[in-house]
C-alpha positions as CSV (number, residue, x, y, z in Angstrom):
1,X,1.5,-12.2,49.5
2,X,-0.6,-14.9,48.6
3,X,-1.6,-16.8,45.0
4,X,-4.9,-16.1,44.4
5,X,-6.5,-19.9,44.9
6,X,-9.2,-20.4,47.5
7,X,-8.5,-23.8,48.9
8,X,-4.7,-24.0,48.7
9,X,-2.8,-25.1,52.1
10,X,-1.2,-22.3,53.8
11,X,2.3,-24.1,52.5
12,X,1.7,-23.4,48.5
13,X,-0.6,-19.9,49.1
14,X,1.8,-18.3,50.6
15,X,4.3,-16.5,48.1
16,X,8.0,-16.2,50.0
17,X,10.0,-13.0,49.6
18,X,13.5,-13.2,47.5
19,X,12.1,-16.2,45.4
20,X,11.2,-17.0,42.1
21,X,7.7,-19.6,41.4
22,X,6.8,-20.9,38.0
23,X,3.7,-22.3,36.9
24,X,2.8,-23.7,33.8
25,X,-0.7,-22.9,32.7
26,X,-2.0,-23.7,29.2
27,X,-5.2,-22.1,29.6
28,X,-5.6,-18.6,29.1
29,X,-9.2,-18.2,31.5
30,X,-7.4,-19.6,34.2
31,X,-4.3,-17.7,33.8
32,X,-5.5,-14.3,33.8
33,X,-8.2,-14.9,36.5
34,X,-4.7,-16.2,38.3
35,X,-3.0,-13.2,37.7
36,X,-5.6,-10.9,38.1
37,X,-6.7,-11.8,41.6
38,X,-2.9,-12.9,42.6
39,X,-1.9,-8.8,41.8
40,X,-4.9,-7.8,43.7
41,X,-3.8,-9.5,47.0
42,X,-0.7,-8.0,46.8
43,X,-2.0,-4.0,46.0
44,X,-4.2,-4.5,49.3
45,X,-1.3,-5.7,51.1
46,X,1.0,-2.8,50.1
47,X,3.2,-3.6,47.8
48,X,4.0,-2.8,44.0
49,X,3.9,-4.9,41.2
50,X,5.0,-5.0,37.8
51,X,3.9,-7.2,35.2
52,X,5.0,-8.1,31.8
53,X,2.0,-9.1,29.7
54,X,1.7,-10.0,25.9
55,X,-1.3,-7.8,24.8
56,X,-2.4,-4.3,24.4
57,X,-2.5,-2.9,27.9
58,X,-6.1,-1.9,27.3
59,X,-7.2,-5.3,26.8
60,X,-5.5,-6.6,29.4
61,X,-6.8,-5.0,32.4
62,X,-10.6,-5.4,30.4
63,X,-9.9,-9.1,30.6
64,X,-9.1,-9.3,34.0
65,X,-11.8,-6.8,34.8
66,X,-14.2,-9.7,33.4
67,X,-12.6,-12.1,36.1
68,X,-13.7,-9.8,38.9
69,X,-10.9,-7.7,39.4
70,X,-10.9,-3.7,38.6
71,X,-6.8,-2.7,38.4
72,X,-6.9,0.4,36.6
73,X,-6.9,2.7,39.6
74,X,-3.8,1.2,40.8
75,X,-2.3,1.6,37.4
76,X,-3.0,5.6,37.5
77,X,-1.2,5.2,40.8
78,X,2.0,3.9,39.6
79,X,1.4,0.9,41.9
80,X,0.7,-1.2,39.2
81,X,2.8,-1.0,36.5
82,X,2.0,-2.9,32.9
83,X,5.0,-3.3,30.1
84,X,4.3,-5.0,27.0
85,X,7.0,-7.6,26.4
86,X,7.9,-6.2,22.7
87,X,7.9,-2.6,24.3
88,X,10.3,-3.1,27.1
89,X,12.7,-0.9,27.2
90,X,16.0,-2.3,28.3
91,X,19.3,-1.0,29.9
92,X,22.1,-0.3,27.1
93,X,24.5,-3.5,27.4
94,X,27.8,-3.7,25.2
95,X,26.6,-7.5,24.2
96,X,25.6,-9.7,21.5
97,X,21.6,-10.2,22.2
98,X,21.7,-13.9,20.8
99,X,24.3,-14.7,23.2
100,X,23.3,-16.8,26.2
101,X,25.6,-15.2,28.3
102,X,24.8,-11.8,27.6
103,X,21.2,-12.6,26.9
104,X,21.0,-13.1,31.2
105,X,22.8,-10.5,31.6
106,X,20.7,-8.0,29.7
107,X,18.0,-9.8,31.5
108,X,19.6,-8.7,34.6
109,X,19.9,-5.1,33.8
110,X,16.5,-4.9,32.4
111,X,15.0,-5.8,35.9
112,X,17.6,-3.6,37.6
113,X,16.6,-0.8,35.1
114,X,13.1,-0.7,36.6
115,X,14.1,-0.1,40.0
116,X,11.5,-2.1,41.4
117,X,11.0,-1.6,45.3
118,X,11.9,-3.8,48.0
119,X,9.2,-6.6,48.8
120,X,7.5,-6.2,45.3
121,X,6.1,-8.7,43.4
122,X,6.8,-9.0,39.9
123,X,4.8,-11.0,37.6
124,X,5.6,-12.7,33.6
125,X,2.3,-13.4,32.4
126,X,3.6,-15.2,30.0
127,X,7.2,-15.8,30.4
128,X,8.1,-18.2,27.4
129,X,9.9,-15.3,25.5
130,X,12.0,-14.8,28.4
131,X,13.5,-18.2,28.9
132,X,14.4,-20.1,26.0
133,X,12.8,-23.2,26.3
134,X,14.2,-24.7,22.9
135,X,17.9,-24.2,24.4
136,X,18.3,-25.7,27.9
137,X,21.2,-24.1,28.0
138,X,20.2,-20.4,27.7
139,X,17.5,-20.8,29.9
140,X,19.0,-22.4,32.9
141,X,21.2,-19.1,32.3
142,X,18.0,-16.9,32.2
143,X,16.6,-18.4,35.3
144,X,19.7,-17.9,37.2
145,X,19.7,-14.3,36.5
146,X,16.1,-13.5,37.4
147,X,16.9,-15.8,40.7
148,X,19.9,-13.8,41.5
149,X,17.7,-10.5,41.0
150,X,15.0,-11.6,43.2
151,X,17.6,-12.2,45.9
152,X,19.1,-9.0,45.8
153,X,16.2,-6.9,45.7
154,X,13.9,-9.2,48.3
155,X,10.9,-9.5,45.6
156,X,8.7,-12.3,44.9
157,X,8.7,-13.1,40.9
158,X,5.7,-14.8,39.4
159,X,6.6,-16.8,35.9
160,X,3.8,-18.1,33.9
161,X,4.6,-20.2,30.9
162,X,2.3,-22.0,28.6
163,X,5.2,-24.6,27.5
164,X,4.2,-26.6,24.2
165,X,3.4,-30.4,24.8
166,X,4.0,-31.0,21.4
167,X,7.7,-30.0,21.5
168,X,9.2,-32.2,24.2
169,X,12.3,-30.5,24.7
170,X,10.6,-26.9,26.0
171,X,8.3,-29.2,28.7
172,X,12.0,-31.1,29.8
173,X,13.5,-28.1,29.5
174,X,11.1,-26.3,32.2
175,X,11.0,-28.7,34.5
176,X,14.6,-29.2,34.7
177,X,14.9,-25.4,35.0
178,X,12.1,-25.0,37.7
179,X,14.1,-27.6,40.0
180,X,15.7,-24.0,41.0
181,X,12.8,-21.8,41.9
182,X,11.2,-21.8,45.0
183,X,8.1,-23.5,43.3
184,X,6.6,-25.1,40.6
185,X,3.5,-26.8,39.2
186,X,1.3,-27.2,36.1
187,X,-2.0,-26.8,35.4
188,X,-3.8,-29.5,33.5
189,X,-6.7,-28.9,32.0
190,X,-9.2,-31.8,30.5
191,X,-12.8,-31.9,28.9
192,X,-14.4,-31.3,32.0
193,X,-11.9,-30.2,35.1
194,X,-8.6,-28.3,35.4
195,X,-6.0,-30.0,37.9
196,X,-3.4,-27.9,39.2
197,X,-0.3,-30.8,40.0
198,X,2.1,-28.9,42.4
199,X,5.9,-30.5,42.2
200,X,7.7,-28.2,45.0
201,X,6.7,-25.7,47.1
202,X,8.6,-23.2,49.4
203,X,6.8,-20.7,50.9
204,X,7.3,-18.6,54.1
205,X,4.6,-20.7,55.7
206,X,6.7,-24.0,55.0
207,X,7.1,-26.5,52.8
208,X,5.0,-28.3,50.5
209,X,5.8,-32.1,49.2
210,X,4.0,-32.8,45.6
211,X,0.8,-32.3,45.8
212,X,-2.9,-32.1,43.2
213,X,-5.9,-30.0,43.3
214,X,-8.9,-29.9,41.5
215,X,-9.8,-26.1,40.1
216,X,-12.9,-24.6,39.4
217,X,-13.6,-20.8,38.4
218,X,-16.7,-19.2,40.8
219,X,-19.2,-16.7,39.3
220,X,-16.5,-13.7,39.9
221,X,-14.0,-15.3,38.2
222,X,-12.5,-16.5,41.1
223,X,-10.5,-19.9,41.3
224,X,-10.8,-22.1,44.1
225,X,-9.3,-25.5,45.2
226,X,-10.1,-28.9,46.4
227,X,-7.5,-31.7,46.9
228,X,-7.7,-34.3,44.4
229,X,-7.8,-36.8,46.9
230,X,-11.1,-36.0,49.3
231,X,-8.8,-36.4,52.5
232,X,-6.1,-38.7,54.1
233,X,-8.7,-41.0,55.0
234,X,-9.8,-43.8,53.3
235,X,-13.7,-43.7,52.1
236,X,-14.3,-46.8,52.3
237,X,-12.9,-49.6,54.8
238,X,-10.7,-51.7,52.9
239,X,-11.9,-54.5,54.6
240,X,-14.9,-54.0,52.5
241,X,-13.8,-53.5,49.2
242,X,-14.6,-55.2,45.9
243,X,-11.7,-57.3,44.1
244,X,-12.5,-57.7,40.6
245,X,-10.8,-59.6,38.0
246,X,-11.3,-60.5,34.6
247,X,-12.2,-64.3,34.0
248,X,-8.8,-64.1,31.6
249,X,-6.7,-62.3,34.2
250,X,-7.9,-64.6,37.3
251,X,-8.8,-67.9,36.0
252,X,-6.0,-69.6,38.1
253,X,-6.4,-67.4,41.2
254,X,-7.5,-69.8,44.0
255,X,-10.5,-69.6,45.8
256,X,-11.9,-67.1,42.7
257,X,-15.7,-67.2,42.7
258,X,-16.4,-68.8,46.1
259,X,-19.0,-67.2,47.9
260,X,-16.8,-66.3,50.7
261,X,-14.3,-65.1,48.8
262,X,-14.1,-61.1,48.1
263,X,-13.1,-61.6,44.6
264,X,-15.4,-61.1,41.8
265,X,-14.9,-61.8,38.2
266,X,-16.2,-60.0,35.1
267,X,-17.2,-61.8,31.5
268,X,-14.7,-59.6,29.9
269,X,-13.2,-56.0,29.4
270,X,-16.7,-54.9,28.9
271,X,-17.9,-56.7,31.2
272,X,-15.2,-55.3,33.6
273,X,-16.2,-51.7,32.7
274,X,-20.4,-52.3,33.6
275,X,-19.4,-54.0,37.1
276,X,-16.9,-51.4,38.0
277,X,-19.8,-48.5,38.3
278,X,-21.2,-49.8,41.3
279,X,-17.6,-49.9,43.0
280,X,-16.3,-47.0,45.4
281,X,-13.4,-48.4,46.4
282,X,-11.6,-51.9,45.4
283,X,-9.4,-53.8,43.1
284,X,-9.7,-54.2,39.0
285,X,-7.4,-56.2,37.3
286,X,-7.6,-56.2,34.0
287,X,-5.9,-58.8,31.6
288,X,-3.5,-58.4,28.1
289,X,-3.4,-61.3,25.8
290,X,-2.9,-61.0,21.6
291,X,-7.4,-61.1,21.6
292,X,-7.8,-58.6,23.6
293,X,-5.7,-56.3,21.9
294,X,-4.2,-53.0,23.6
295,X,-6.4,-50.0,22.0
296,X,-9.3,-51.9,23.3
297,X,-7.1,-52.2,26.9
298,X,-6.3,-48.3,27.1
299,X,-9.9,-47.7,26.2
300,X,-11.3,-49.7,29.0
301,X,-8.7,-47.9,31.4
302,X,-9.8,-44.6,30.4
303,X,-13.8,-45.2,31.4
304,X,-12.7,-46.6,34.7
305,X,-10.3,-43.7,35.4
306,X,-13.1,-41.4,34.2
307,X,-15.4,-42.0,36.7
308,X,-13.3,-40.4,39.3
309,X,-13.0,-43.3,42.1
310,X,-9.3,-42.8,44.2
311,X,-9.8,-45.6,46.2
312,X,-10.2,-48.0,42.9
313,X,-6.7,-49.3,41.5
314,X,-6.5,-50.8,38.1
315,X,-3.9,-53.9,37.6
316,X,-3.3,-54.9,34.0
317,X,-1.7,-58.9,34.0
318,X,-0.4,-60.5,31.2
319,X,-2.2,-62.8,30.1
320,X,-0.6,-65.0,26.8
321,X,1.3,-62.0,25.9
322,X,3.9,-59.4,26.8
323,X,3.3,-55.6,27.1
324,X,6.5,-54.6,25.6
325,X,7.6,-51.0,27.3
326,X,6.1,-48.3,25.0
327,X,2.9,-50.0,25.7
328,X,3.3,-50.1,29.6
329,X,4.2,-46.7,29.3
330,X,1.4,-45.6,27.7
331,X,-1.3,-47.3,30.1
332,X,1.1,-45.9,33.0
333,X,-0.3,-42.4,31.5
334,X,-3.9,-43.8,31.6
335,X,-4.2,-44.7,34.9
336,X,-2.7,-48.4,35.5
337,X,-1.5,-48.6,38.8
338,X,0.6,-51.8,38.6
339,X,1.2,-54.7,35.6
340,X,1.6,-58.6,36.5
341,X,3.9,-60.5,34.4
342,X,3.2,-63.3,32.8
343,X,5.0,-65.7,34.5
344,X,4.0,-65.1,37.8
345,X,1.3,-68.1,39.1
346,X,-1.8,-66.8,40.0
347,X,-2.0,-67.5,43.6
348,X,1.5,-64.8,43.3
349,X,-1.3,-62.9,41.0
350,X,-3.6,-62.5,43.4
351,X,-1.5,-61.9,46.3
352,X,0.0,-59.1,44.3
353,X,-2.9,-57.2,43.8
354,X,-4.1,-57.5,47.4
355,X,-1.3,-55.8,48.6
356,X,-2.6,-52.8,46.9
357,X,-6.1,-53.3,49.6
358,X,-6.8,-49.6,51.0
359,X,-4.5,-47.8,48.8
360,X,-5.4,-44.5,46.9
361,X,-5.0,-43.7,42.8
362,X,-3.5,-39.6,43.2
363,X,-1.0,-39.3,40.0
364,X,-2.4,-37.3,37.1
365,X,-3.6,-39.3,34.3
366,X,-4.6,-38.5,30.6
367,X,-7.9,-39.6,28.9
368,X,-7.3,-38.8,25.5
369,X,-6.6,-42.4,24.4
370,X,-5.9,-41.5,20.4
371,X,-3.5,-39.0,21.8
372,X,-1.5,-41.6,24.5
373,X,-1.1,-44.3,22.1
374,X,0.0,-42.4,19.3
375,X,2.6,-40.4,21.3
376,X,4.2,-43.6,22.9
377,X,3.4,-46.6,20.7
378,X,4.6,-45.2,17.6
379,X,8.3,-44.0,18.5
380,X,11.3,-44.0,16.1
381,X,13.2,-47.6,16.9
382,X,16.8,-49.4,15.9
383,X,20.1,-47.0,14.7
384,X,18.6,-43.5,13.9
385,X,20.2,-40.5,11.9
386,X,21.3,-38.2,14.8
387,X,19.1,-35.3,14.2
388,X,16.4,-37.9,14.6
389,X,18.1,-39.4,17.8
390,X,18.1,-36.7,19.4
391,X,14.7,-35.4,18.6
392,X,13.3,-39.2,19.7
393,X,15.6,-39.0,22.9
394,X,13.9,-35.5,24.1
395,X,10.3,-37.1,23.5
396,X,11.2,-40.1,25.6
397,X,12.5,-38.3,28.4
398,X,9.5,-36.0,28.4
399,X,7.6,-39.2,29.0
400,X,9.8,-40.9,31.3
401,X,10.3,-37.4,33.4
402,X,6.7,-37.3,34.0
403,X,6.3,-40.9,35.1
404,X,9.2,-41.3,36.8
405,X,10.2,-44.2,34.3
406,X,14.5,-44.8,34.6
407,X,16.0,-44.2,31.3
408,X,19.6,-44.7,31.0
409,X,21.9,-43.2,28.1
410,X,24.7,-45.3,27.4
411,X,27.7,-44.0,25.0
412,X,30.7,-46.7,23.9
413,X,33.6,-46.7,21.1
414,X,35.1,-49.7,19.4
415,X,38.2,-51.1,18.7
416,X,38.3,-51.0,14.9
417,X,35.9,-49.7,12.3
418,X,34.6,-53.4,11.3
419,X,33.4,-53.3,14.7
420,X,31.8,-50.4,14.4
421,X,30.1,-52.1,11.8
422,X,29.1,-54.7,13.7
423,X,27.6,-53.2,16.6
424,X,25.3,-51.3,14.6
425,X,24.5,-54.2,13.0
426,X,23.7,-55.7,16.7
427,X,21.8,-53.2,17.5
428,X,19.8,-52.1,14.4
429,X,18.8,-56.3,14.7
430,X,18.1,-56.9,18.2
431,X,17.1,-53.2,20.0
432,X,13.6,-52.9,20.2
433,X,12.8,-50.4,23.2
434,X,16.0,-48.6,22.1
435,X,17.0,-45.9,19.8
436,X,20.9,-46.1,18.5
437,X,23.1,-43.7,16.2
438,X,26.3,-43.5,15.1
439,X,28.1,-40.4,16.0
440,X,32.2,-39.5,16.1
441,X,32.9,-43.3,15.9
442,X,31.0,-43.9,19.1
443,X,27.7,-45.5,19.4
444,X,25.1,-43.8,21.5
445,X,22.1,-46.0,22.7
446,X,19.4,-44.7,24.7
447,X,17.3,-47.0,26.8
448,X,13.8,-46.3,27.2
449,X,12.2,-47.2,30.9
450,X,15.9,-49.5,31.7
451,X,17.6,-48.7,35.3
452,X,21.1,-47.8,34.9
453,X,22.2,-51.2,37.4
454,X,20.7,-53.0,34.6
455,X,21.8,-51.6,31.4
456,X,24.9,-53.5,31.2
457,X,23.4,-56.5,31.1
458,X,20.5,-55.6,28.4
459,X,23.4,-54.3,26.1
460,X,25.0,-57.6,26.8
461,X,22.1,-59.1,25.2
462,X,21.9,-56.5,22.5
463,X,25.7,-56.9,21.6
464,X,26.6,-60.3,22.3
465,X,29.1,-61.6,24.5
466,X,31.3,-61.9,21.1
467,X,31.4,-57.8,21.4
468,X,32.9,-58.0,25.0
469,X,37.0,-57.6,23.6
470,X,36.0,-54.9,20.8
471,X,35.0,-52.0,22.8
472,X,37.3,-49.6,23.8
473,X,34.9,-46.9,26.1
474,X,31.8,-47.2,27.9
475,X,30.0,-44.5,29.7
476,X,26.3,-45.0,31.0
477,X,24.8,-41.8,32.6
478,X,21.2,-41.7,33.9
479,X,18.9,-38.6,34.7
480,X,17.1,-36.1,32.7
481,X,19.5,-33.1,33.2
482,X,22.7,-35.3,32.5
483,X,20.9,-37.0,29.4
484,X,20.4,-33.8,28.3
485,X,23.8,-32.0,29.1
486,X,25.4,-35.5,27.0
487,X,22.6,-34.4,24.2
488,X,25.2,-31.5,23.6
489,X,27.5,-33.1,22.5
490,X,26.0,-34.5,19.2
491,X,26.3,-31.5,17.8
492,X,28.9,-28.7,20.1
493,X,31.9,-29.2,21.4
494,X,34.3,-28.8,24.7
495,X,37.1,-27.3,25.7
496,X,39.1,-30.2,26.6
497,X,38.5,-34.1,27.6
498,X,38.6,-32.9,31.5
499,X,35.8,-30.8,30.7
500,X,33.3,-33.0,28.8
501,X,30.7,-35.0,30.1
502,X,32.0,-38.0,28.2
503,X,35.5,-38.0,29.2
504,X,37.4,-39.4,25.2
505,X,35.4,-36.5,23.5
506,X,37.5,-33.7,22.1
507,X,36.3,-31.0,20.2
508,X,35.8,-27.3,18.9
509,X,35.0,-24.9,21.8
510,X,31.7,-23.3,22.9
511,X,31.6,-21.1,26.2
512,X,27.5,-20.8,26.1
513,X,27.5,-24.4,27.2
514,X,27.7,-25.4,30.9
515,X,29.3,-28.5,30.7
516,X,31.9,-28.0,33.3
517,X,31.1,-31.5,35.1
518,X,33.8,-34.4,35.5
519,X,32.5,-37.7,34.7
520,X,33.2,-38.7,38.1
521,X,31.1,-36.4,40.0
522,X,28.1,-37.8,39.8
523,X,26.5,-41.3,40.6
524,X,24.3,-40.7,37.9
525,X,27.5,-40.8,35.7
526,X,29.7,-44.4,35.0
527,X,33.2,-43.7,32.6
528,X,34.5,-47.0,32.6
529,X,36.9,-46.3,29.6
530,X,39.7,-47.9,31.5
531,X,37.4,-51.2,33.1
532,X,34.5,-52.4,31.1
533,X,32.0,-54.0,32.3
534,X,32.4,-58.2,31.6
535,X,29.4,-58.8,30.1
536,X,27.3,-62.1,31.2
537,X,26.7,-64.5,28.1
538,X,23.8,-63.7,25.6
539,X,20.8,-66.3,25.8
């Protein structure tokens, strides 16, 4: 079987028997023309498919009539069979249907009930009603059934979803979920191009690392692929290519403006955004200072990204002023390849950026500026209510998931409740790219963009050293799906301390979550309730 993509390496078209592949697709045209041509491979190779769709089964098969493909013979076969998701009938199961549990295994039954046959492929046109996204919990459940199914009837099962990138937690949520099926990727889709970003890929013709494409639907309604990235080969020897610098951001760069020299330098960010049209390949770097100002930064970012050059790396230095995190984050997004601190000299400066020489730009970036700045410049900061921490902890991992920023999550308890007191009082004063609430008599911090190897010492600086003989517990745990499992218990409860994630936490039971991991098995987990950490002296 193959996904319907013309283009595609033989390692992501090929579809792998016994395995389940998820895509995320927010775009209806290209879904169904996905779909549509995808269950039209697989009729002409033989085998049945099922599909669950969301519409009228009429409609359906005239919308993917208008993407080329006729199914409607194959559907008067029985070859093809179409079942509405609010008119599936399911298998009777002595269960409560809001249970997680018993929600897979109803799940389970349902597919059983069908009796598809051997090899088939079986296809969720849109499968957000089918795993919870807003409960991590019940869908990691979900997906673990439909997995399980696929294995034991040898059938290849499609999931499309069309996740909500306003809720943070459903887009977390999938891709911690997907890290189980045989493959997964996303389809983005801008003004002008779709771009179909593939994390993992196992297919019976191998193995494919993460990878982009460029799509584009032909005049039949047919999708087709090229690689975001023309080829492995460089266009352009990097011998040859243009170093440009804002007069700001290389002013003390030695050598800068000799004739001999490759480096160039541009008036300003304007300046920088005329010159950069005439260059294929080379290196920008762009400078931050309290004039320039950071909308006016992202906006310049965005033209140069727009024009489409891989071989052209954009380097932001500081110039006067800090980028504080958020803001890093948020020209990460853009398109900035690397930032320059401030207090490197500039002959560092310049030998910094040209390492980057004959490098290529392939990781997705957004171009909605108004959109990027006001969804990471404008987050929730200092001690929060813990309805509001946890809804600001599940937007920040979205982001830092995506960029492969290092968050860590770090829970401790005091001594006494006037340090409780205290703490907070640290915090709520000093923690600016971190968000804090109180919660059981603990104090749960989550640091935005910080390695866990460094977090003791930032919360040394938060706290104080004064702090160092008033804490009682300290846990740190880093990684989406543990920040998320330790998101839990805010608000549910364990069986018992072995069986929480933070060891001292004992409460009311609740079997639908799977929180049956000891604080010790997991580097990405530190329970130091016995040996704190000694905490170097605040500056």
């Amino acid at each position: 079987m193959h996904l319907a993509i013309d283009g595609l390496s033989d390692q992501i078209g090929e579809l792998g028997h016994a395995m389940v592949y998820a895509l995320a697709v927010d775009q209806q045209a290209i879904r169904y023309s996905l779909v549509a041509h995808t269950l039209e491979s697989a009729l002409q190779a033989g085998r049945e498919c099922l599909v669950y769709i969301a519409v009228d089964p009429t409609q359906w098969l005239r919308k993917a009539e208008i993407t080329g493909v006729k199914l409607q013979a194959h559907v008067r076969s029985g070859r093809l069979r179409l079942l509405r998701q609010s008119e599936v009938p399911t298998a009777p199961v002595d269960a409560t249907p809001s249970h997680p549990v018993e929600a897979a295994r109803r799940l389970h039954a349902e597919l059983r009930h069908h009796k598809i046959a051997a090899g088939s492929l079986v296809v969720f046109e849109t499968a957000d009603p089918r795993l919870p996204l807003a409960d991590p919990g019940a869908a990691a459940r979900q997906a673990s059934a439909m997995i399980e199914w696929a294995q034991a009837l040898d059938a290849c099962v499609l999931l499309l979803f069309t996740p909500r990138n306003q809720v943070p937690r459903e887009y977390v949520t999938l891709r911690t979920v997907a890290e189980a099926f045989g493959g997964f990727a996303m389809v983005r889709t801008g003004e002008e191009e779709a771009l179909l970003d593939v994390r993992h890929w196992f297919s019976e013709a191998g193995v494919s690392a993460r990878s982009s494409y460029v799509l584009s639907v032909g005049g039949h309604g047919r999708l087709s692929a090229r690689s975001a990235v023309s080829a492995s080969r460089l266009s352009t020897d990097p011998a040859t290519e243009v170093m440009l610098a804002t007069r700001r951001a290389g002013e003390d760069f030695p050598g800068i403006g000799a004739v001999s020299q490759p480096w160039r330098l541009a008036d300003s960010l304007i300046d920088a955004i005329d010159k950069s049209r005439s260059i294929q390949a080379g290196t920008l770097v762009l400078h931050f200072d309290r004039l320039s100002g950071l909308r006016e930064l992202a906006q310049c970012v965005a033209t140069i990204r727009s024009m489409g050059r891989v071989q052209v790396r954009i380097v932001v230095r500081e110039a006067g002023a800090r980028l504080r995190l958020p803001q890093m984050v948020a020209l990460l997004r853009l398109g900035v390849s690397m930032f320059i601190p401030r207090e490197v000299p500039g002959a560092s400066a310049r030998l910094v950026a040209d390492s980057l020489r004959g490098t290529l730009f392939t990781r997705p970036f957004e171009t909605d500026v108004d959109k990027v700045l006001g969804d990471t410049i404008s987050p929730q900061r200092g001690m929060l209510g813990v309805a509001d921490f946890r809804t600001e902890v599940e937007r920040l991992l979205a982001l830092t998931d995506e960029l492969e920023v290092p968050s860590t999550l770090i829970r401790f308890t005091v001594v006494a409740p006037a340090a409780l007191k205290a703490a907070s009082g640290a915090l709520q004063r000093g923690a600016r790219d971190a968000v804090c609430t109180e919660h059981d008599g603990c104090i749960w911090s989550f640091l935005f963009g910080c390695p866990p190897d460094y977090a003791d010492a930032v919360m040394a600086r938060l706290l104080g050293a004064r702090f160092e003989n008033l804490l009682a517990g300290w846990q740190r745990v880093s990684g989406t799906r543990e920040v998320l499992r330790a998101l839990h218990l805010l608000d549910t409860a364990v069986l018992s301390p072995d069986q929480a994630l933070f060891g001292n936490t004992l409460t009311r039971a609740n079997d639908a979550l799977d929180l049956q991991l000891e604080a010790d098995s997991s580097p990405a987990i530190v329970n130091s309730n016995k040996g704190l950490p000694t905490f170097p002296q605040s500056r």
